[in-house]
Structures are given as structure tokens and as C-alpha cells.
C-alpha positions as CSV (number, residue, x, y, z in Angstrom):
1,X,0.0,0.0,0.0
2,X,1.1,3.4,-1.0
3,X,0.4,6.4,1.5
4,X,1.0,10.1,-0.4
5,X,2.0,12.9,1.6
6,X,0.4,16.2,1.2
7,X,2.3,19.5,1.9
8,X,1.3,23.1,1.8
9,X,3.4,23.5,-1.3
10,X,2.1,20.6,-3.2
11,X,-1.5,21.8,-2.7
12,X,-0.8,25.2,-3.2
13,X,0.9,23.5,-6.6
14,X,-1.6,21.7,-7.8
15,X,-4.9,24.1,-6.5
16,X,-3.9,26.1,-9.4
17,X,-4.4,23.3,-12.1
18,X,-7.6,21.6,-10.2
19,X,-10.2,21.2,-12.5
20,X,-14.0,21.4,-11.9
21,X,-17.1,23.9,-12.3
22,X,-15.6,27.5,-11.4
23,X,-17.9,30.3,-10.1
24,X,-16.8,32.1,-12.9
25,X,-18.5,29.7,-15.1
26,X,-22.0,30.1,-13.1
27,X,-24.9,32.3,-14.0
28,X,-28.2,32.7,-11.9
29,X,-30.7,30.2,-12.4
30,X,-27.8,27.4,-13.5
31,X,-28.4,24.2,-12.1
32,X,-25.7,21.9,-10.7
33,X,-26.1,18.0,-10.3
34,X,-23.3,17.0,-8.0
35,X,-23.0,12.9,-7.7
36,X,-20.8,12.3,-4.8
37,X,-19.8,8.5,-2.8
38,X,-23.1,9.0,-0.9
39,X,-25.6,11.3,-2.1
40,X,-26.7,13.6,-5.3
41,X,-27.0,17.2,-4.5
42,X,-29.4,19.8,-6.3
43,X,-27.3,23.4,-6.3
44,X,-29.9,26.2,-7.9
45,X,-27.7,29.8,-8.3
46,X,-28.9,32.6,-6.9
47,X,-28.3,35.8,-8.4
48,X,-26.6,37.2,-4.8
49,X,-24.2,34.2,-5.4
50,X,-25.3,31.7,-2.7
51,X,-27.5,28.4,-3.6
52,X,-30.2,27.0,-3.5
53,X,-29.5,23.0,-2.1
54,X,-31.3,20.1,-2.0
55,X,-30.2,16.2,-2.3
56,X,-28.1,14.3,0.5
57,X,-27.5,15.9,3.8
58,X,-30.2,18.8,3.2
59,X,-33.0,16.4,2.2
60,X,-32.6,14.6,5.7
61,X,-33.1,17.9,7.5
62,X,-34.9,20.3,5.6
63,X,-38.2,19.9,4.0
64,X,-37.5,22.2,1.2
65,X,-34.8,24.2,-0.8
66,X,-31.7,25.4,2.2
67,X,-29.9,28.5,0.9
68,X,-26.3,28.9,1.7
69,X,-23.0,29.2,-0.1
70,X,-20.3,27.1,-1.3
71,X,-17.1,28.0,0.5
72,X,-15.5,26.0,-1.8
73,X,-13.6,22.6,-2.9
74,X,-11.4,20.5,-0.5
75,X,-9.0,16.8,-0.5
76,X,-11.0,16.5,3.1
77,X,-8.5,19.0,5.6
78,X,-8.1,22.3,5.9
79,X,-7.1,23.6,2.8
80,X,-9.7,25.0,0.7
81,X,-9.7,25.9,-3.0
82,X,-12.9,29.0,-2.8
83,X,-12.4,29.2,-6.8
84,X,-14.4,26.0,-7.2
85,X,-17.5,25.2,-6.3
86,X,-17.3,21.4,-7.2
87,X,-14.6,19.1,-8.4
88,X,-14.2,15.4,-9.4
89,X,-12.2,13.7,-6.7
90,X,-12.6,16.9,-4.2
91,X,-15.1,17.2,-1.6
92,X,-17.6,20.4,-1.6
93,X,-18.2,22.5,1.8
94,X,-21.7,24.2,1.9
95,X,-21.9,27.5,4.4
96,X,-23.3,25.6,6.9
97,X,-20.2,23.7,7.4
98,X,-21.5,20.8,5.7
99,X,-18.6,18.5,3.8
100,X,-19.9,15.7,0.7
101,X,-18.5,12.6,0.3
102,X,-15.6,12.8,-2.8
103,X,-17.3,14.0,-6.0
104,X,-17.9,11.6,-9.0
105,X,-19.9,13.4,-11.2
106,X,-20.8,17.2,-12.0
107,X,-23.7,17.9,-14.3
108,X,-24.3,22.0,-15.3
109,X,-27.4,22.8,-16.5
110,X,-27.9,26.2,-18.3
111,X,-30.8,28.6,-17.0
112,X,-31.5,29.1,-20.5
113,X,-31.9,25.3,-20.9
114,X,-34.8,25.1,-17.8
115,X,-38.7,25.6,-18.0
């Protein structure tokens, strides 16, 4: 078994090159469909830049839409990447301190593209 070692300066390397769904690639009204390990989350944007959740951890304690942001994208400790809101092999923090499983999937759907 192989365990990898993570320093600041190999995260700091690589944060630059992550790839995954940018907030500078949102508009209001997108959708986002983020498949994780354990859930699916529903991620509506606002125009004031939070979201509107549903899906996994919200479903089980909300009975409709919660609205909060994405701080960001994380490898599961304390460094955050706050450029992305989701990430293949990354984990997404909500606001409300809420951490996904590791993404598997990220489906955008245009505003324009919704009813």
C-alpha cells in the first residue's frame, strides 16, 4: 500500500491546475447535479451568489430548498480551494459547514436550458 503525503506547497501547486465547475463559469438560475460517494446534491444559483441545495444531507433535515453558499472545494483537511464550487475527486463544503462525500460526477445545466 502506497500512502502520499500532502504538503502546503504541493497543494498550493496543484490548486492552481484543479479542474472542476468555477464560479466564474455560473450564471443565476444554473443548475448543478453534484453525484458524490453517498448522495446527489441539487445546487440552484442565486443571483446574490449563494444556492439554493437540496439532495443528500439537506433532504434529511430540511423539508424544502436550504440557501447557503459554497465556500468551496477541498481533498477533506483544511485547505480550501474557494475558486471552485465542485470538483471530481474533491469534496464540496456548503456554508453551513457541511462536507460531501468525494465527488464523482458534476452535471451543469444552463438557466437558459430550464422551464
Amino acid at each position: 500500500m502506497m500512502t502520499r503525503a500532502h504538503s502546503l506547497s504541493a497543494l498550493t501547486e496543484h490548486a492552481s491546475d484543479a479542474r472542476g465547475l468555477r464560479r466564474s463559469d455560473l450564471r443565476s438560475g444554473d443548475v448543478i447535479l453534484i453525484y458524490t460517494r453517498n448522495s446527489i446534491y441539487r445546487a440552484r444559483c442565486m443571483e446574490d451568489g449563494r444556492f439554493a441545495l437540496s439532495g443528500g444531507w439537506f433532504d434529511r433535515y430540511y423539508q424544502s430548498e436550504f440557501v447557503t453558499s459554497i465556500t468551496g472545494c477541498t481533498w477533506g483537511g483544511k485547505c480550501i480551494n474557494r475558486e471552485l464550487v465542485a470538483s471530481c475527486g474533491m469534496q464540496v463544503e456548503f456554508g453551513n459547514r457541511v462536507l460531501t462525500s468525494v465527488l464523482q460526477r458534476i452535471v451543469r445545466i444552463p438557466s437558459g436550458l430550464l422551464n
